[in-house]
C-alpha positions, 0 to 999 in steps of 0.5 A: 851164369857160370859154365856147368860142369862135365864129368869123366868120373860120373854120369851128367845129371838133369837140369836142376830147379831155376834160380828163385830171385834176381840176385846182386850183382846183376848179371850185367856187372861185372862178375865177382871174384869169388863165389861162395857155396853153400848148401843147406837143408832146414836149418834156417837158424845156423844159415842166418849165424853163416850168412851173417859172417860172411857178409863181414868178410874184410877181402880185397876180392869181389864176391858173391854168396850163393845159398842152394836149399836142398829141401825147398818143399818144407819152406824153412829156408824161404823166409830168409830171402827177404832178409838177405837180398844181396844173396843168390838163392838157389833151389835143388829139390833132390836130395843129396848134399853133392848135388846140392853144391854143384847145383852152386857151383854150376851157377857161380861166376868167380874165378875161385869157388869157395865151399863151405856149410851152414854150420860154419861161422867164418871170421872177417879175415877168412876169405882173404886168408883162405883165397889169398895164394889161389890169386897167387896161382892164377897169376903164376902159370908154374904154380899147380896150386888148384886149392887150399883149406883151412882148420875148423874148430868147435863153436863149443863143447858143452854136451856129451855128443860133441865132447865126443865128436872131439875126442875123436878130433872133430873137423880139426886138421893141425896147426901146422900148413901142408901141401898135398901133390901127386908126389904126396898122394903116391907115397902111400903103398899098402894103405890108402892117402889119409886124405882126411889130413887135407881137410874138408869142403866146410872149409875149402876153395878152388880154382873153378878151372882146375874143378872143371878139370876133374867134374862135379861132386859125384852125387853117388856120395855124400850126406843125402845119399845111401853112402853118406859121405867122402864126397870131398874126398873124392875130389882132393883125390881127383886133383891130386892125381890130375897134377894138382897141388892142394894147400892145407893153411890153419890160419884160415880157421872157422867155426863149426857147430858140432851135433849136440845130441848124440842120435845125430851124431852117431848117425854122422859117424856111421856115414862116415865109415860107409862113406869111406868104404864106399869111396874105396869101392868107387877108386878100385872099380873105376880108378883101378887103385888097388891101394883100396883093397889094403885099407880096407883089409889092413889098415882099417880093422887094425885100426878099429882094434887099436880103439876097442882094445885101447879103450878097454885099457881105459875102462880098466883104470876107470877111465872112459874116452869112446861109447863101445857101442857107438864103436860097434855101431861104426864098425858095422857101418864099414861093412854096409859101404859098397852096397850103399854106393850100389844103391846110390848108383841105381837112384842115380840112374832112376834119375837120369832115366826119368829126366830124358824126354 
């Protein structure tokens, strides 16, 4: 079993639940080249569509599929086991999508870890694509690289909720590749990195020992927690500043199903702005980054302004792109941030309380 991670950034966590079958390779053989990760939490349906592409990857790697069930008393996920033999399941019984993936990645034996949900369809020729210049690094002792995403495009836009969510760019990030470094990451003066641009872990790989650089996903953020994202880019920020250099390759493209009702995905929304606002409460108390502080005075009531007033432009002409109350309901959702990573931090400590004997 792979090395479990230890943080300089957030406190160790307590043993989690044991592995539920014997999985393949056996322990034994030798250890693949890549490890997937994937976290879920009752969504059976989409984890089969997941599992079923992954299984098609045409690579010239060895790799293993490793499943967390984030939920395992509701039983949902259980039933997949027999279907897919050949893949690791895992359980992780606390909520909390951080902890759901490092409880993966703590298990995996490939020397690059890809993240990705099970939401997501990758095409056959994605794991190459994604994981190709990550084998490229670890043969070359100059290159920093440490790791790489990729484009995630709607399975479809059919219902009001995801033309929405596309309307405010989905999961997209471009069409053009980028390189992210500490140079990058320094440039940004008033305001804080856009580290949205460098993509997200839905789709993403990394050098397992450049992650065990920088320590797990800090389960105080992200989906299952009171922040309710930014998990990911706490980590892009964490290798940037630690030297690293994160690529950003469209080619490697997947699919991602989009909420289609719109209670699901304006709860979405609303974690991502709490989630940011907890992120720059995080970076300034603990990282003394006081770019934090310009964000979240400036840049982003500046930015929230251009959307209302632009969107009243619209409205005016008899056009229509946002909800203005899902606008409002985002904009109050900033505010609720740093007492949601306070939160977060209290439940974290509970936890770590009660697991010492």
């Amino acid at each position: 079993m792979g090395k479990a991670f230890e943080s300089s950034e957030a406190p160790k966590e307590p043993s989690e639940a044991p592995e539920q079958t014997s999985e393949a390779p056996e322990q034994t053989s030798q250890p693949p080249e890549i490890s997937i990760v994937i976290s879920t939490f009752d969504r059976p349906l989409a984890l089969e569509r997941c599992i079923d592409a992954l299984l098609l990857q045409q690579t010239t790697h060895s790799f293993e599929i490793i499943v967390v069930d984030n939920h395992p008393a509701s039983g949902l996920t259980e039933p997949l086991l027999s279907r897919y033999p050949t893949v690791r399941w895992l359980q992780e019984p606390i909520a909390g999508l951080s902890r759901a993936r490092n409880r993966g990645i703590s298990a995996a034996r490939g020397l690059v870890l890809v993240t990705t949900d099970d939401d997501v369809i990758a095409p056959p020729t994605w794991l190459q694509t994604l994981t190709t210049p990550l084998f490229e690094a670890l043969n070359d002792p100059s290159n920093n690289l440490a790791a790489t995403t990729g484009n995630c495009l709607p399975v479809k836009v059919e219902t009001p909720a995801e033309a929405l969510f596309e309307a405010y760019g989905g999961l997209r990030h471009g069409d053009t590749s980028a390189t992210f470094d500490a140079a990058w990451i320094s440039r940004w003066r008033v305001g804080f990195p856009q580290l949205w641009r460098i993509g997200t872990t839905a789709n993403a790989a990394f050098l397992a020992s450049a992650l065990r650089t920088i320590g797990p996903f800090d389960t105080r953020l992200g989906a299952g927690t009171p922040a309710g994202a930014w998990e990911d880019l706490y980590s892009f920020y964490l290798l940037l500043r630690a030297g690293h250099r994160i690529a950003y390759l469209p080619e490697a493209a997947v699919l991602h199903a989009h909420r289609e009702q719109m209670p699901d995905l304006v709860r979405q929304l609303c974690a991502y702005r709490r989630g940011e606002t907890a992120f720059l409460t995080l970076v300034l108390t603990h990282h003394r980054d006081y770019r934090a502080l310009g964000q979240a005075l400036l840049w982003i009531p500046q930015w929230r302004l251009r959307l209302f007033l632009g969107e009243l432009a619209r409205r005016l002409t008899g056009r229509r792109r946002y909800s203005l109350r899902v606008l409002w309901l985002e904009t109050l959702a900033y505010f609720s941030g740093p007492a949601a990573l306070q939160r977060a931090s209290i439940a974290l400590s509970i936890t770590l309380d009660t697991s010492r004997p």
